[in-house]
Backbone as CSV, one residue per row, in Angstrom:
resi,resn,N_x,N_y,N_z,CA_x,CA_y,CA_z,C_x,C_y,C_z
1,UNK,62.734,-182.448,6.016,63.284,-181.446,5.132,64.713,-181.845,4.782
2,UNK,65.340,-182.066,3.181,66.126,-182.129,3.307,66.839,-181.165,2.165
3,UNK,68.038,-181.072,2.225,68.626,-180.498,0.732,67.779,-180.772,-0.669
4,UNK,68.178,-179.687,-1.267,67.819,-180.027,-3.038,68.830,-179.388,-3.684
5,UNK,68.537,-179.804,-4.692,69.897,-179.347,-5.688,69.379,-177.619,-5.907
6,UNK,68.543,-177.241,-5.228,68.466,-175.850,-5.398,68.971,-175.201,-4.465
7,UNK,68.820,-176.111,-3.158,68.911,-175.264,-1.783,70.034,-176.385,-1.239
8,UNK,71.189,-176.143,-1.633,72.206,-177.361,-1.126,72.618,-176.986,0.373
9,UNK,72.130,-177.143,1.277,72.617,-176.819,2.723,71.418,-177.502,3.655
10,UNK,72.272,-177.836,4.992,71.439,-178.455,5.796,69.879,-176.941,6.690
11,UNK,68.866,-177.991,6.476,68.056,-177.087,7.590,68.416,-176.554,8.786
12,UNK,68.811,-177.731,9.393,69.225,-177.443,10.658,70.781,-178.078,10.774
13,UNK,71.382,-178.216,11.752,72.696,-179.112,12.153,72.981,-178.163,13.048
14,UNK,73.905,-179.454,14.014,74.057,-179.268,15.555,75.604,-180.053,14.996
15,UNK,76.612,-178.565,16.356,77.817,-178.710,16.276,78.292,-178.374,17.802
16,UNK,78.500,-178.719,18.250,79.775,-178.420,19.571,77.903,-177.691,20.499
17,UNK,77.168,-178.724,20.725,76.468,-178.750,21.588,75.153,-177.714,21.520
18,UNK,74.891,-177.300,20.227,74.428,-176.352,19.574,73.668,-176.354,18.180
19,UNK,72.638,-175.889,17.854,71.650,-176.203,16.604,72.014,-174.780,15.571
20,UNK,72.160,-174.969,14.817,72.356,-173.849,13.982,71.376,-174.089,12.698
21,UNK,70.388,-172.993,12.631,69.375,-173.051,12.026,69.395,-172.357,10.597
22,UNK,69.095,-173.069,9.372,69.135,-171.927,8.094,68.410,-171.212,8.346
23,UNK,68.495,-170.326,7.300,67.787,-169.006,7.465,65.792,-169.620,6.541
24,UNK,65.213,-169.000,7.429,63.826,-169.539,7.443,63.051,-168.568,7.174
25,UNK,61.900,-169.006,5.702,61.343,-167.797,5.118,59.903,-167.847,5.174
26,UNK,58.917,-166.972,4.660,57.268,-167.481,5.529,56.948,-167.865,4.314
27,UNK,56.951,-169.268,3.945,56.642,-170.048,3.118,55.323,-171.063,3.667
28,UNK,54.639,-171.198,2.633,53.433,-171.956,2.917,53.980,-173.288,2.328
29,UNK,53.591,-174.238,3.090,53.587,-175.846,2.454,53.611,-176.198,1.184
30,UNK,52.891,-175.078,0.005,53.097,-175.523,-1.212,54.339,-174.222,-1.785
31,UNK,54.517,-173.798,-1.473,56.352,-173.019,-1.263,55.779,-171.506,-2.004
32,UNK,54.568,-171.107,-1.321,54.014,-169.389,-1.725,54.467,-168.735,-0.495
33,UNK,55.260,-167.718,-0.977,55.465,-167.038,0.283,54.066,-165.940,1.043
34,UNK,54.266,-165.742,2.446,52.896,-165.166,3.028,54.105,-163.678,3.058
35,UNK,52.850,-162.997,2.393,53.648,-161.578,2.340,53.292,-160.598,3.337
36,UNK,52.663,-160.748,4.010,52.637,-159.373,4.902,52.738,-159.370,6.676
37,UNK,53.517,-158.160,7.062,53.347,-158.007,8.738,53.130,-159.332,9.372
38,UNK,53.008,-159.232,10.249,52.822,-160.248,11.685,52.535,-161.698,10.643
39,UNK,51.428,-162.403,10.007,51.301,-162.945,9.156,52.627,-163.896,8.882
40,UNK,53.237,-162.538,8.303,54.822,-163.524,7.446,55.991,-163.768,8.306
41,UNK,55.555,-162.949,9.602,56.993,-163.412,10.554,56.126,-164.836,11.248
42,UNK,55.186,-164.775,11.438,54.674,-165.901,11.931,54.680,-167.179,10.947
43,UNK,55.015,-167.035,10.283,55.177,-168.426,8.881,56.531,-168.675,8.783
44,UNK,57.093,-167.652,9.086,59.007,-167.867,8.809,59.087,-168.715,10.414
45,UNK,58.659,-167.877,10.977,58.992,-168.725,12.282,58.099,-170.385,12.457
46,UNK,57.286,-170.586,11.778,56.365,-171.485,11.374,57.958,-172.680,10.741
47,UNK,58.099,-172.129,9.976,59.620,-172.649,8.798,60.407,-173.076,9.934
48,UNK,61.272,-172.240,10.671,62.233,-172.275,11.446,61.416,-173.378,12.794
49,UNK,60.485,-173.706,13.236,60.231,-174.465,14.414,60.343,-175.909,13.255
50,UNK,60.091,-175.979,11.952,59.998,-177.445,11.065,61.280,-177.625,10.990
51,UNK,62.617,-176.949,10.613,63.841,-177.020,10.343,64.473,-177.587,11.881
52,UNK,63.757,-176.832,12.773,64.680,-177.450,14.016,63.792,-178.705,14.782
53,UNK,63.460,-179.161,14.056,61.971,-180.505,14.322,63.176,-181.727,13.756
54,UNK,63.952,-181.238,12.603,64.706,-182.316,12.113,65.534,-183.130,12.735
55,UNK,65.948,-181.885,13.697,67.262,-182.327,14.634,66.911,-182.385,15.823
56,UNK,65.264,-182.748,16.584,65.235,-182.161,17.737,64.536,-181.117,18.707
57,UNK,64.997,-180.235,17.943,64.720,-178.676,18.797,63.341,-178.146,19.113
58,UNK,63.562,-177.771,19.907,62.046,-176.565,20.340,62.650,-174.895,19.734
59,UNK,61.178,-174.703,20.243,61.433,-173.099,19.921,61.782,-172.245,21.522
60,UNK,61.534,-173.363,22.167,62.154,-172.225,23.828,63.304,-172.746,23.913
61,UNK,64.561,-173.723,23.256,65.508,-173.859,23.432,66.400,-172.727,22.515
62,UNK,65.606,-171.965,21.848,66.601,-170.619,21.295,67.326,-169.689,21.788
63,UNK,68.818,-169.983,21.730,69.250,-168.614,22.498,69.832,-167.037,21.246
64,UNK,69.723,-167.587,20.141,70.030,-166.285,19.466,68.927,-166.447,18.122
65,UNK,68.709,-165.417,17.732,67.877,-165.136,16.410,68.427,-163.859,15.715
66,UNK,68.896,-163.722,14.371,68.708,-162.665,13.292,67.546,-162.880,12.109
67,UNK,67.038,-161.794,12.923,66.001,-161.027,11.795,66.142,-160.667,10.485
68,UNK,66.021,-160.907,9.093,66.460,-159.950,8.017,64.943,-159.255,7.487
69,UNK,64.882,-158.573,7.508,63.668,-157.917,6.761,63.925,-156.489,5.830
70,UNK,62.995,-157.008,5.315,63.323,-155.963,3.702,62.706,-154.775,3.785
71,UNK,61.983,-154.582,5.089,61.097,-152.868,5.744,61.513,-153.124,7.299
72,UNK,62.568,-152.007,7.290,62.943,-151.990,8.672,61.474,-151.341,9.843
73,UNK,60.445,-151.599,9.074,59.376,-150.781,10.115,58.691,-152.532,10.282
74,UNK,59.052,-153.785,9.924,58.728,-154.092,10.573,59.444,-155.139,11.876
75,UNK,59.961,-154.195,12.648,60.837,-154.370,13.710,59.972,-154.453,14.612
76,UNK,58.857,-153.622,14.601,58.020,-153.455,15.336,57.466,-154.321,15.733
77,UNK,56.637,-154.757,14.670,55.810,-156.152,14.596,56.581,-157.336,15.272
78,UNK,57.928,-157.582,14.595,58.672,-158.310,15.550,59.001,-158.412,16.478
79,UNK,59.089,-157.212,16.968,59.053,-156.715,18.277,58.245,-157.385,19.373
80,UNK,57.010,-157.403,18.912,55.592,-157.832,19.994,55.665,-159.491,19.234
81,UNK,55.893,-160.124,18.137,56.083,-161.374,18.282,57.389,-161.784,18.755
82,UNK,58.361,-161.137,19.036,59.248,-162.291,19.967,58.797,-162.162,21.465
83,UNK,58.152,-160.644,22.283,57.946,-160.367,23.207,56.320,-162.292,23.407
84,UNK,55.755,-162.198,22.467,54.350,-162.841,22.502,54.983,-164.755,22.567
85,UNK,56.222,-164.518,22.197,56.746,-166.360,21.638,57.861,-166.805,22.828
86,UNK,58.584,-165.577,23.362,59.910,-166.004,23.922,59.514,-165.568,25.892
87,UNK,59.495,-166.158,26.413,59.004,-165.410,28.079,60.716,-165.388,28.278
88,UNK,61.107,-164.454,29.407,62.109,-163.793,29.876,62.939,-165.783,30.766
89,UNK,63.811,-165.198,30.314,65.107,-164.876,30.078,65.024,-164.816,28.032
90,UNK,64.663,-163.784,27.345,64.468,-164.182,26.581,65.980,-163.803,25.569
91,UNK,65.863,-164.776,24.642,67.117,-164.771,23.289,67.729,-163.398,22.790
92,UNK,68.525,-163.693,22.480,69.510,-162.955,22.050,69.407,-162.498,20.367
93,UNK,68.718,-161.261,20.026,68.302,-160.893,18.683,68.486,-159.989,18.121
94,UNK,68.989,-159.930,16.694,69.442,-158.650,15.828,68.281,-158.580,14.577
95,UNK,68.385,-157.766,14.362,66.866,-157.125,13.118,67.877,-156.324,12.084
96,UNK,68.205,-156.760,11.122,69.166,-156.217,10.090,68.002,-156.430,8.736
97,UNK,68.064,-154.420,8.337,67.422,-154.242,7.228,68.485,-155.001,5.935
98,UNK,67.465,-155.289,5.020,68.311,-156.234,3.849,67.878,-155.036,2.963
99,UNK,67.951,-155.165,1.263,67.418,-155.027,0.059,66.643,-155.698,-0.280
100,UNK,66.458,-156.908,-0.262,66.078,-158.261,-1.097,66.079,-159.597,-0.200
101,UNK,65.581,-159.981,-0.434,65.455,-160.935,0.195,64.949,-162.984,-1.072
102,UNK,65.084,-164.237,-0.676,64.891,-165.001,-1.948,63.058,-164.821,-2.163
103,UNK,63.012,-165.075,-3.149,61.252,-165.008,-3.498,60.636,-164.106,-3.073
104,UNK,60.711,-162.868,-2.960,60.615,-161.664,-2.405,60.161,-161.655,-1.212
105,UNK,60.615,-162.497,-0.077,60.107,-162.607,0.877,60.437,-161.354,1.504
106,UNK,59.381,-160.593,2.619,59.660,-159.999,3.156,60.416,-160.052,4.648
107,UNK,60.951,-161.101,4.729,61.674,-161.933,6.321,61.977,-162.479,6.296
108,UNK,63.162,-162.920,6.858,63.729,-164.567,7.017,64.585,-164.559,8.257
109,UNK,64.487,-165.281,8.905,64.779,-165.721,10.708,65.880,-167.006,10.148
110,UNK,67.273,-166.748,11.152,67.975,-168.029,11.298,68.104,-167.581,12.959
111,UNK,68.397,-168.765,13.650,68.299,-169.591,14.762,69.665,-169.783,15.203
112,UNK,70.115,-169.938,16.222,71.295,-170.521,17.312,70.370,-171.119,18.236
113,UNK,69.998,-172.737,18.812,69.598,-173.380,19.451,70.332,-174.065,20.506
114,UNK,70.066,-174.130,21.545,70.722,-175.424,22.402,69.860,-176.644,21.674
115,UNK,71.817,-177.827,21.878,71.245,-179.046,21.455,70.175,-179.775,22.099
116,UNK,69.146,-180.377,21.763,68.572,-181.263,22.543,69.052,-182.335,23.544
């Protein structure tokens, strides 16, 4: 994954021992977003394990995640997928309702990783 002149910013990059992840949307391989519940957080997070693939990373080396979602009801759902993805000591996570979101996605996950 790299930049485009649409999306000028790195996927991932690691600074002072640390992965800092763009913000990751439930996009399918040919770039349709998956629109609904459990489904679309599972594709964003699908996004976000490819972005930190660039540099490295796993998905159990996460210590922080923000949530943006455009229906604060589905917190819920997120709820039981970070409980279903992360075993205890688990990450550090905020769920902030948006308006809008790009391509009307309904979610998008960015990442704080330990470096590999």
């Amino acid at each position: 994954m790299t930049a485009d002149p649409h999306h000028p910013y790195s996927p991932a990059t690691v600074a002072c021992g640390l992965v800092f992840v763009s913000g990751s949307l439930p996009l399918r391989e040919d770039g349709t977003v998956v629109a609904g519940g459990r489904a679309a957080l599972d594709a964003a997070v699908d996004t976000m394990r490819r972005r930190m693939s660039t540099v490295g990373a796993r998905l159990e080396d996460v210590v922080k995640l923000t949530y943006f979602v455009t229906d604060i009801t589905l917190r819920e759902v997120a709820n039981q997928q970070f409980l279903d993805l992360w075993p205890e000591p688990r990450p550090a996570r905020t769920v902030v309702g948006v308006s809008e979101l790009p391509y009307g996605s309904p979610v998008e996950i960015d990442a704080v990783v330990k470096a590999p």
